[in-house]
N, C-alpha and C positions, 0 to 999 in steps of 0.2 A: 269545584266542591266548596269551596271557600265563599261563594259569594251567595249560592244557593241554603247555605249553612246561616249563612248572616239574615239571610232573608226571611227564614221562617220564626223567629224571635221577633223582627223588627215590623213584619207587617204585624201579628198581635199584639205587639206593643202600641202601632199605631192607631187598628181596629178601636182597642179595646177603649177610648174615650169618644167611641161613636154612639149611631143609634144602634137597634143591634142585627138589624137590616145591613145597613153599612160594616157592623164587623164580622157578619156573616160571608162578607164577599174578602174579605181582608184572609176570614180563614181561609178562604176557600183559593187566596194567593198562598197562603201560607203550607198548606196542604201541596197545592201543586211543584211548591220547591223541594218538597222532601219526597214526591216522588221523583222530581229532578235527581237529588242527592242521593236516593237509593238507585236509581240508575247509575250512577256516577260511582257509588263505593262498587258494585257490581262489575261496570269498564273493568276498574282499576284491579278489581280481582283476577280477572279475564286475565291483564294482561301482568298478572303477577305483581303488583306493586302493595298488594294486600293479603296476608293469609286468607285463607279459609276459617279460621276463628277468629279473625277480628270479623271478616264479612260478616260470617251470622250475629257475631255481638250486635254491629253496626244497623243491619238490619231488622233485628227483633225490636231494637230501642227506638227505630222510625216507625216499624210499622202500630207499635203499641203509642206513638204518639197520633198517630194518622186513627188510628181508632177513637180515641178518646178525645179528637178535636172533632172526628164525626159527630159522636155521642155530644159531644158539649154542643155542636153548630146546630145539632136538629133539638135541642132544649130551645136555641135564640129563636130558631122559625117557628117552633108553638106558639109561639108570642104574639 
């Protein structure tokens, strides 16, 4: 979880001094680690190491970032 968590911060960071071709593919790592991570908080729920109210907290605040990095990735491709 932890390293998937790191990851989706650090590729937009990196992206984001590219062309926007190039940071389009950085989201699109960035994207794939939090569906990583929402699989991950999900395990963990499974096997009880997370309520059921932290899950869905956890999960609304990725899936509402996974939208909004859609929205923002398909503004770089009109370009």
């Amino acid at each position: 979880m932890d390293r998937s968590a790191i990851s989706i911060p650090s590729n937009i960071a990196e992206g984001s001094s590219r062309t926007n071709k190039s940071f389009s593919h950085f989201l699109d790592i960035s994207l794939g680690s939090s569906f990583e991570l929402q699989t991950q908080i999900l395990l963990a729920n499974h096997r009880k190491y997370l309520s059921v109210e932290k899950t869905e907290i956890f999960e609304t605040k990725i899936e509402e970032f996974q939208k909004a990095t859609m929205v923002f990735q398909n503004t770089l491709n009109r370009d």
